[in-house]
C-alpha positions in Angstrom: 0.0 0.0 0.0 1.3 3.3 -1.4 0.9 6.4 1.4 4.3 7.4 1.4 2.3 10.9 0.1 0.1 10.9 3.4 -3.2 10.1 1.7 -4.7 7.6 4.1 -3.6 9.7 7.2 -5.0 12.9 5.8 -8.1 10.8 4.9 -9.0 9.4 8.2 -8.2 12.7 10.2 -10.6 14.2 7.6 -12.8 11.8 8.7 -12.8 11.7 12.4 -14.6 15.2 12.2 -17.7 12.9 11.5 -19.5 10.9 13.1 -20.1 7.2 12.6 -23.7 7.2 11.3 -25.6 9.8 9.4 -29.7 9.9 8.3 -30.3 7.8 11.7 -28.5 4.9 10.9 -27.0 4.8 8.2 -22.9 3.7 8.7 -20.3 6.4 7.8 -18.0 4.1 5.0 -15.9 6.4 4.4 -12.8 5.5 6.5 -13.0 1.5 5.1 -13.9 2.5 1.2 -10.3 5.2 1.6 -8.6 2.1 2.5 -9.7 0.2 0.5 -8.7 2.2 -2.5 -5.2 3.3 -1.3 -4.6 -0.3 -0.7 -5.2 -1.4 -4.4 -3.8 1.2 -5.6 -6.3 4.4 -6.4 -4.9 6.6 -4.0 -5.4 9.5 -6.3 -8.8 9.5 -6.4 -9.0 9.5 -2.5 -9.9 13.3 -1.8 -11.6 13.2 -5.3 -14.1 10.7 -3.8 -14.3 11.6 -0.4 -15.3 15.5 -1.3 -18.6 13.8 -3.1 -19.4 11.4 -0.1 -18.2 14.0 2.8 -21.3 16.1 2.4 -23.7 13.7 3.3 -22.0 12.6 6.7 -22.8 14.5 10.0 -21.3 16.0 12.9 -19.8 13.8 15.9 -22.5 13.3 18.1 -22.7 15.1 21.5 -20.6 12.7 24.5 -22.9 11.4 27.7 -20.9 10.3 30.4 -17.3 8.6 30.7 -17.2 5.3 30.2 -14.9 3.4 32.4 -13.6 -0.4 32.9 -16.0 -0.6 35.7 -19.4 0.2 33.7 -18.3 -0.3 30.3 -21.1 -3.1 30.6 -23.9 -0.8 30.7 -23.0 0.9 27.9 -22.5 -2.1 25.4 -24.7 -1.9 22.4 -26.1 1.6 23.4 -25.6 3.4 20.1 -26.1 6.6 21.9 -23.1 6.5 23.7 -20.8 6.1 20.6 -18.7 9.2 21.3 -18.2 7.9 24.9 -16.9 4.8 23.4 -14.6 6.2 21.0 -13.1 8.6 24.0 -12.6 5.2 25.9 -10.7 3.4 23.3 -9.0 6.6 22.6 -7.4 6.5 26.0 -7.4 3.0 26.2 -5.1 3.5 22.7 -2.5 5.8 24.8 -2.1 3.1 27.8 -2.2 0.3 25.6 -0.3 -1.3 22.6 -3.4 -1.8 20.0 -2.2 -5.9 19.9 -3.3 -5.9 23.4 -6.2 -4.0 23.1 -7.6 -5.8 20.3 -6.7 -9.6 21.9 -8.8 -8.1 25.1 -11.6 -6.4 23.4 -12.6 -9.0 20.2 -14.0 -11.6 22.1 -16.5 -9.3 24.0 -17.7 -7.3 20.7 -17.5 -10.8 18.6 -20.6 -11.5 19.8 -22.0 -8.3 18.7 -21.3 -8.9 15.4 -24.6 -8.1 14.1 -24.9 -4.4 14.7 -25.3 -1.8 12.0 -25.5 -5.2 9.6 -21.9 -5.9 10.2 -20.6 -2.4 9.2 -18.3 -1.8 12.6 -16.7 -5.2 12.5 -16.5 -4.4 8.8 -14.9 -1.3 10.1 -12.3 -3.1 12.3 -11.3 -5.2 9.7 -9.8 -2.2 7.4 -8.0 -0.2 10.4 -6.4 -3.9 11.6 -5.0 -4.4 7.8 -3.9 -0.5 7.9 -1.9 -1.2 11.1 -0.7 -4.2 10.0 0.6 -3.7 6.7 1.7 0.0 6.9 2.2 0.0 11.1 1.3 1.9 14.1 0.9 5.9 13.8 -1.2 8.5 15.4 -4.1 8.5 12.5 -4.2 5.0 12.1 -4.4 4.1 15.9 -7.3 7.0 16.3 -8.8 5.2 13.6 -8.9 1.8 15.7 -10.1 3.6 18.4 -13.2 5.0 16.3 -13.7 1.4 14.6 -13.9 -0.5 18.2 -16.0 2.1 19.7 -18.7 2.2 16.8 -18.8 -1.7 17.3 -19.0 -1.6 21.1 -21.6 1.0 20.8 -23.7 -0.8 18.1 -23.1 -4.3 19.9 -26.2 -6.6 18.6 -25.7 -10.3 18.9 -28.4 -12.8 16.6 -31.5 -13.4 17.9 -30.8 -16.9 19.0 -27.4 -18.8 19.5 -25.6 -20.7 16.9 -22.9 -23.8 17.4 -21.8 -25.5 14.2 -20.7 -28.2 15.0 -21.7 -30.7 11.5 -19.2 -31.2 8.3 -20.4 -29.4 5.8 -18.2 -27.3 3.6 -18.8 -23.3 3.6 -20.0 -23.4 0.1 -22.2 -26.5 0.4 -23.9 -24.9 3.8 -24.2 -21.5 2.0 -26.0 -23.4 -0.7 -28.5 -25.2 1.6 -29.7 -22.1 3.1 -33.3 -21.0 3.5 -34.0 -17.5 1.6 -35.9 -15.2 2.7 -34.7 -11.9 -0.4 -38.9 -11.7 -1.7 -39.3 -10.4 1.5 -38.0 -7.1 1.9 -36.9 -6.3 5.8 -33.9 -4.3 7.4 -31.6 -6.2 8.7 -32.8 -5.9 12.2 -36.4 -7.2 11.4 -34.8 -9.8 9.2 -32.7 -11.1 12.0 -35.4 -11.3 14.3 -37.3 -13.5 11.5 -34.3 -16.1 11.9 -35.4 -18.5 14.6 -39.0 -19.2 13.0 -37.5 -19.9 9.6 -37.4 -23.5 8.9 -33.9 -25.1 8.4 -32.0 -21.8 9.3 -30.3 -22.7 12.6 -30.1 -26.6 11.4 -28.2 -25.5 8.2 -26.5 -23.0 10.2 -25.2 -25.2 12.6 -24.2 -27.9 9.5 -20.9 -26.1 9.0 -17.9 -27.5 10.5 -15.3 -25.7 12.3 -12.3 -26.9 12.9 -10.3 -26.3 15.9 -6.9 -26.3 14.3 -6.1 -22.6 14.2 -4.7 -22.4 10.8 -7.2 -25.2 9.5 -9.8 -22.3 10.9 -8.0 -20.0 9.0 -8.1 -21.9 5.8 -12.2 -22.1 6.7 -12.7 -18.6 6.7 -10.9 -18.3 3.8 -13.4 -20.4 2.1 -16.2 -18.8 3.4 -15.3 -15.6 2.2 -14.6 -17.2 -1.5 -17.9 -19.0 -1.6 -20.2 -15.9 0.1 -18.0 -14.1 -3.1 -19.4 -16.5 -5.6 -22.8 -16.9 -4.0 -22.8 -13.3 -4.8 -22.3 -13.1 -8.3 -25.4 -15.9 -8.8 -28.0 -14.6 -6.2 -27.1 -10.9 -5.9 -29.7 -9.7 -6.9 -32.0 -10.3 -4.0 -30.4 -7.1 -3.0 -27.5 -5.9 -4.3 -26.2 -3.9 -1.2 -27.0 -5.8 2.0 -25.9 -8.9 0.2 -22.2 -7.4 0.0 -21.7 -8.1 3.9 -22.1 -11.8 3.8 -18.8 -11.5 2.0 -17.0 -8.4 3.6 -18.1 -8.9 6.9 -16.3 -12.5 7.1 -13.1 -11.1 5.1 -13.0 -8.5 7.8 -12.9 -10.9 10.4 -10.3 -13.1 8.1 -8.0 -10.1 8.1 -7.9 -9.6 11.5 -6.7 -13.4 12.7 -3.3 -12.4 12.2 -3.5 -9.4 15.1 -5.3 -12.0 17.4 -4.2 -14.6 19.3 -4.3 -18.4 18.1 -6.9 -19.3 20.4 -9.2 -17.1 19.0 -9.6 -18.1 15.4 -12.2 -21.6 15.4 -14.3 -19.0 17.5 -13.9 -16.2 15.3 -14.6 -18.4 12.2 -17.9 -19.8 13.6 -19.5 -16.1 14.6 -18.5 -14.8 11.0 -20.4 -17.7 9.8 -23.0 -17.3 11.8 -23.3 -13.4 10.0 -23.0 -14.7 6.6 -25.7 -17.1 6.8 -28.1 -14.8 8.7 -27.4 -12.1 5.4 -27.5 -14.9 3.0 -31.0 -16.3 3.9 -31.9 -12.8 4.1 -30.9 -11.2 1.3 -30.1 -14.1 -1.4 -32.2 -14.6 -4.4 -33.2 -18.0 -4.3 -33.1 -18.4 -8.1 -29.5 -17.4 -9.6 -28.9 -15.6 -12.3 -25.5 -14.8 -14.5 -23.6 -12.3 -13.6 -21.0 -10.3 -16.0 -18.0 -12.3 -17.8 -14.7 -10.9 -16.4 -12.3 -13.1 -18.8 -11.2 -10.3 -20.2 -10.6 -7.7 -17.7 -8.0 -7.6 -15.0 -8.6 -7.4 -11.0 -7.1 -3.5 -11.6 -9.5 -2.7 -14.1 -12.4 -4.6 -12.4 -11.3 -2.1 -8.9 -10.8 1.1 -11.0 -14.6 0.4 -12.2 -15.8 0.4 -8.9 -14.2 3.5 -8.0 -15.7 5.2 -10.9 -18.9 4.0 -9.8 -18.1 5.7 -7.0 -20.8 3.5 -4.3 -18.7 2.4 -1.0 -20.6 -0.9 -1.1 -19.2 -1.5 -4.7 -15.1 -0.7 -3.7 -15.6 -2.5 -0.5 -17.0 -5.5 -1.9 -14.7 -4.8 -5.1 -12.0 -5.0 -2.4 -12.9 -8.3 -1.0 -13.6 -9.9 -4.5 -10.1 -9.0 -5.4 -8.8 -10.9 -2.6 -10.5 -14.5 -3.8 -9.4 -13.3 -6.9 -5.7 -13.2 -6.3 -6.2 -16.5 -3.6 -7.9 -18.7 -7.1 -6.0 -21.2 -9.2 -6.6 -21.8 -12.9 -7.4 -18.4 -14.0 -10.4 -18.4 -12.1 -12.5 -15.4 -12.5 -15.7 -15.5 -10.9 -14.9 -13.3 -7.8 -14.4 -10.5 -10.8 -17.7 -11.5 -12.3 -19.3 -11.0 -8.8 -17.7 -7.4 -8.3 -18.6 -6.2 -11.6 -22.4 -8.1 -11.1 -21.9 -5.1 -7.8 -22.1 -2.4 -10.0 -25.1 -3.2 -11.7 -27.0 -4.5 -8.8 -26.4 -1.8 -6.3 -27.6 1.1 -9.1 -30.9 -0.9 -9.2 -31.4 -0.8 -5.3 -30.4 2.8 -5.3 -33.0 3.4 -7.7 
């Protein structure tokens, strides 16, 4: 990733004017689409993009009261008190390394993983791979702190618990899933539909995890390549929401190699547990083709979404390039599925 200019560090100071949300509840994307874009090289277009998608963002909302590591409880999932949690990671940042802080803190929001339909652990995801890949500086850590206090303060765990524990494959338990897409909800009214729907939670709990860390690893992985390709088929049960059953498992993917070993078989089975709720929610039963990419590269296919200029679109463009460069054989379906993006989210724009 290429910000020996600044870019991303001016970006996300630009962006921590703002707050998280805008229009009620709608998820500021700006800081992961930025980093998205520097990392695959459209850095240029950065400011370009963000002085179109800055004016629809708001203010940072007005703090309550301090929030401290004796009643940080309270204030878990309270999306009212997101200022007060991005002042407590922001100190917690100073004390802390971020390593540390993340190993403490992911398996008490993992749980939440639901909130703002994935968007904060989405969120994470991006500001982890920042920190990784270009290390530890004062924009980048502020940025952690903002990504872990949107997710603590939009905590929402599934309506009912989930424990796979079968041997199905990610793509073959994706495929058996229940779909719900003919019936238009928001993702919290869908999730609390999720219980009563008939084979959800069996098919749900078909997967297997393994407990091997890296076999876990290797798991997620596929996950993130089949909810890819289960895009590019069934997208079109709604081209937006759909997106997170893909990004919201790759954020969780790019995070393993910040957390600690242990953590990973867990942390594969809750970012299952997402994809399948947003699959059987917002995957068209009957598939349909999407786009042939044989003839365009994974540059090309990104540099369209950032013409397109949608967050959803780079982000998921983002993650499609990932399968992309993990395939064999000239495989080129992730590309299909990212340019079948662009198409599908103008419709639900519409």
């Amino acid at each position: 990733m290429d910000t020996t200019n600044g870019t991303l560090d001016e970006a996300l100071l630009r962006l921590h004017t703002s707050g998280p949300e805008f229009a009620g509840y709608l998820s500021n994307h700006g800081p992961m689409a930025v980093e998205a874009m520097i990392r695959n090289g459209q850095a240029r277009t950065v400011h370009r993009w963000l002085d179109a998608y800055a004016h629809k963002l708001e203010d940072v909302p007005a703090p309550r009261t301090r929030i401290t590591d004796a009643n940080w409880q309270q204030a878990l999932g309270d999306p009212g008190r997101v200022t007060d949690w991005t002042r407590y990671f922001t100190e917690q940042s100073a004390e802390h390394p971020w390593r540390e802080l993340l190993a403490a803190w992911w398996p008490r929001l993992l749980p939440g993983i639901a909130g703002a339909a994935t968007h904060p652990v989405i969120r994470v995801g991006h500001a982890v791979r920042s920190l990784l890949v270009e290390g530890e500086n004062a924009a980048r850590t502020a940025e952690f702190a903002h990504a872990l206090g949107y997710w603590a303060a939009r905590h929402l765990p599934l309506p009912t618990a989930v424990h796979p524990s079968g041997s199905a494959t990610p793509a073959a338990a994706l495929a058996a899933l229940p779909r719900l897409a003919d019936r238009p909800t928001s993702p919290l009214n869908g999730y609390a539909q999720l219980p009563d729907t008939p084979g959800w939670l069996r098919t749900t709990e078909s997967l297997h995890i393994p407990e091997a860390p890296e076999a876990a690893r290797d798991g997620l992985a596929a996950l993130v390549r089949a909810a890819t390709l289960n895009y590019a088929d069934h997208g079109h049960g709604h081209g937006i929401l759909l997106v997170h059953a893909a990004t919201a498992p790759n954020a969780v993917l790019r995070t393993l190699p910040a957390l600690p070993r242990e953590l990973w078989a867990g942390s594969y089975a809750v970012a299952w547990a997402a994809a399948s709720a947003l699959t059987t929610l917002y995957a068209a039963d009957a598939p349909r083709s999407a786009p042939n990419a044989d003839t365009v590269t994974s540059e090309e296919v990104f540099a369209r979404a950032v013409a397109h200029g949608n967050e959803h679109a780079i982000k998921f463009a983002d993650t499609a390039l990932d399968v992309a460069a993990a395939s064999e054989d000239g495989d080129t379906r992730a590309l299909s599925a990212a340019l079948n993006a662009l198409t599908l989210i103008d419709e639900d724009d519409d």
